[in-house]
C-alpha atoms as one frame of an Amber mdcrd trajectory, in Angstrom:
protein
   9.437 -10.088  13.239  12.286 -12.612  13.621  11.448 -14.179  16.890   8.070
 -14.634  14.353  10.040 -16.036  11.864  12.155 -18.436  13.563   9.694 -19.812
  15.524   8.019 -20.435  11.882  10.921 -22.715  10.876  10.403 -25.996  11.677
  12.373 -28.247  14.343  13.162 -31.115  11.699  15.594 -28.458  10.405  17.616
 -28.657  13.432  17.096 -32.021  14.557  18.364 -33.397  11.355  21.454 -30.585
  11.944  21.944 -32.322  15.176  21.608 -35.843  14.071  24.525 -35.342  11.506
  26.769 -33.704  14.470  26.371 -29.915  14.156  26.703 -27.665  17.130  24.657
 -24.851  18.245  27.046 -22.159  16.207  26.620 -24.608  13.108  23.145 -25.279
  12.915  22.661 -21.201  13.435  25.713 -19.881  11.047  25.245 -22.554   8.123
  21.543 -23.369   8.508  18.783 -20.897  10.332  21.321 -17.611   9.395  20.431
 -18.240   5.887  17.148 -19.098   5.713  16.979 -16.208   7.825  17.950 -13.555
   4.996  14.413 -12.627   3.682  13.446 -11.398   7.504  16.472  -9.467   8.238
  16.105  -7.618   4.942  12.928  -6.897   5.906  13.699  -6.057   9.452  17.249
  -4.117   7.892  14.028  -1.722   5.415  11.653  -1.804   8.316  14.465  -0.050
  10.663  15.570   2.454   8.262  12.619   3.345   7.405  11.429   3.968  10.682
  14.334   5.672  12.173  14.246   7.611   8.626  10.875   9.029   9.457  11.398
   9.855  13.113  11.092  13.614  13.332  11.074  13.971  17.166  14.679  12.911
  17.448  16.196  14.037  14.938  14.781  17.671  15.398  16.338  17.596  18.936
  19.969  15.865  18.242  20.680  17.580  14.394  21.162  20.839  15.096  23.323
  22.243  11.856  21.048  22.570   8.792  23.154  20.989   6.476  22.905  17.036
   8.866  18.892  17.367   8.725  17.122  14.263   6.950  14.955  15.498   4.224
  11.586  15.094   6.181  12.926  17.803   8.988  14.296  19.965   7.217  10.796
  20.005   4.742   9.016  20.989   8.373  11.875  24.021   8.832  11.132  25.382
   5.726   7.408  25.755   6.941   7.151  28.801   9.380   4.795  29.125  12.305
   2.013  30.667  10.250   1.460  27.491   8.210   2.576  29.462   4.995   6.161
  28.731   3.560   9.210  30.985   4.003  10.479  31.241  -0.092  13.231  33.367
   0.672
């Protein structure tokens, strides 16, 4: 997603960067960084959500009940039958 969107930005951005004697950290930190906010959000939401939702992992590294994310401890609560263990 953000090689995507810098790639989308176009080079007269930089060039004109260059041409009023910015350096590489410059033209990144005070130029393409900010444009750049929209796509890390989105990268920052895609991430959590992802790691958020992945039960593998977490079902082998949490081991204490009370550090399970909501989504494994929902598949505890189910037992082996398929029914749901109330008490």
């Amino acid at each position: 997603l953000m090689v995507q969107f810098f790639r989308s930005l176009p080079a007269e951005l930089e060039e004109a960067a260059r041409l009023d004697g910015a350096g590489h950290a410059r033209i990144f930190l005070q130029i393409m960084l900010p444009m750049a906010t929209p796509a890390l959000a989105t990268t920052a939401i895609f991430t959590f959500i992802w790691t958020w939702n992945d039960f593998f992992r977490q079902l082998i590294f949490l081991t204490k009940p009370d550090k399970q994310t909501v989504p494994l401890a929902l598949r505890t609560f189910v037992d082996a039958t398929g029914g749901s263990s109330w008490g």
